[in-house]
Steps between C-alpha positions, in 0.01 A plus 500: 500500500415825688650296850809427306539848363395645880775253680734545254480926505417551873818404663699694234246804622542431876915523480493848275255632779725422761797669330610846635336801291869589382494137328144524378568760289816351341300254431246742342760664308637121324077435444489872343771378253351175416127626462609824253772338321470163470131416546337844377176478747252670329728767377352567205158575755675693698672748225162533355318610784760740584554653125080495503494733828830754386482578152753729585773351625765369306615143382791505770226646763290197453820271528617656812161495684429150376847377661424702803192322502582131498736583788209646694277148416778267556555685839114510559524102469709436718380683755226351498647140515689707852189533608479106601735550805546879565434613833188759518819785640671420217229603228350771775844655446513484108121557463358817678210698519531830500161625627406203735231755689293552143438101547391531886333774410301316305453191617344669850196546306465072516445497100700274277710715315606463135801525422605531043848374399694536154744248374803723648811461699412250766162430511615122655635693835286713579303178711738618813229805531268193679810584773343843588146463368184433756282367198619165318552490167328339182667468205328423141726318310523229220507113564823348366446190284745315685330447883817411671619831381216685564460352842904722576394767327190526722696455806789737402225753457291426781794492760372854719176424611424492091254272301459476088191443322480393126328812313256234367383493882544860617195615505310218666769529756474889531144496524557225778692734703313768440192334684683375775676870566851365501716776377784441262746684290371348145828550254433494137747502236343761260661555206417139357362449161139455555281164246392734210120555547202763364512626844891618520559794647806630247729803639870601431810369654800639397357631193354187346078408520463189688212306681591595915422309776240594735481233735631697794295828399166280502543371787615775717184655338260208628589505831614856500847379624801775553682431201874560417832507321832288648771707316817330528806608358890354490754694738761287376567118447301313781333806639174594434263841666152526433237710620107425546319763271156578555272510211198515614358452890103487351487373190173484405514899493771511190397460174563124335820408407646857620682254734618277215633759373687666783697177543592490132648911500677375834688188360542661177721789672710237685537324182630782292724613789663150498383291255772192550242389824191422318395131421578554106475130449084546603329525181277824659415641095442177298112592460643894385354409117140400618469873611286646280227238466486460882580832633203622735590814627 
């Protein structure tokens, strides 16, 4: 059954990728209409998340940034599916970074460097760095059920000089690297929703007590890797800047989980400046009501 589903999908994936971007986002638009008003995706989620984060603003506040929203994720899809066939001067031009010498700066010290993400604007895009980057990238990510569809997903992402590693493996594989002094930029998503455990480190984001993930503070802390903050943020539809913010170059000299929460105060500000490009749909507070039988610090 996953072959079927995989032979039946792909080809429909391969022609929208093809398409011309002025296309791809009509089709966006007709996917926008169909997933808010017909289907609902996770609406009720979404509205939640957003009402749970601004108390303050109004019923017609939450409606308007919700809309905005889905346009954003619809759009966010689909470029993605564009990434199949897009030339690497077609995404270098939509996808830039704005401080390219902070990342040679860096990486002429021949340390992997990490490198924290949020669930914001476009994430997916931001592989066409491996275009001006010396150190190749690993990316922690989950394994899709379906392995036909994993298998694209993993080449999509791994198209610049890129491989992914399941987070169940990461840090065998980091380790591995580690002790045969091959330098990479490690990218973790970090504003995931961490397995509830004794050992939770619980700080605020946007307002709320949650578990945070560490993963990319421990490690950077192990091997005293350079660690850092990809900021991206939407110019308009289909163009993205982003900037390589430093958070710490030793990080075995800052106090734990002073990086953790650096990255949170960071992608909190871009999220309150403009909420509609945050992944509402990611379920980032759901452990919010275990709080005060778990919180450690």
């Amino acid at each position: 059954m996953q072959f079927i589903a995989y032979i039946l999908i792909y080809p429909i994936l391969w022609i929208i990728s093809i398409m011309p971007f002025r296309i791809l986002y009509a089709i966006s638009d007709g996917v926008y209409l169909l997933l808010y008003y017909v289907i609902g995706y996770r609406k009720n989620i979404v509205r939640d998340n957003i009402k749970l984060v601004f108390p303050e603003k109004s019923d017609q506040e939450i409606k308007s940034i919700t809309k905005k929203f889905y346009h954003h994720m619809c759009d966010l899809f689909l470029e993605m599916i564009k990434t199949l066939t897009a030339s690497r001067r077609e995404l270098a031009k939509r996808f830039v970074l704005k401080n390219p010498e902070t990342l040679k700066k860096l990486e002429a010290t021949d340390n992997s460097i990490v490198v924290m993400y949020g669930h914001y604007a476009s994430y997916e895009w931001s592989i066409i760095l491996q275009a001006i980057a010396n150190n190749p990238a690993l990316g922690i990510y989950k394994t899709i059920a379906n392995k036909y569809f994993d298998k694209l997903v993993r080449r999509i992402r791994s198209k610049y000089n890129s491989t992914l590693v399941d987070s169940k493996q990461a840090l065998k594989r980091i380790e591995e690297l580690h002790e045969k002094k091959e330098a990479k930029l490690i990218a973790f998503i970090s504003d995931q929703s961490p397995k509830l455990k004794p050992n939770n480190y619980w700080g605020e984001f946007m307002g709320v007590t949650i578990p945070c993930f560490i993963g990319a503070e421990l490690t950077s802390k192990k091997y005293d890797y350079p660690i850092t903050y990809l900021k991206i943020d939407k110019v308009k539809r289909g163009y993205y800047e982003s900037e390589l913010i430093v958070l710490s170059e030793n990080p075995r000299e800052v106090p734990d989980f002073e990086i953790t929460e650096s990255f949170n105060r960071i992608l909190e500000k871009q999220i309150k400046e403009a909420p509609e490009f945050y992944l509402w749909t990611h379920k980032r507070w759901k452990h919010r009501h275990e709080a005060p039988a778990l919180k450690n610090n």
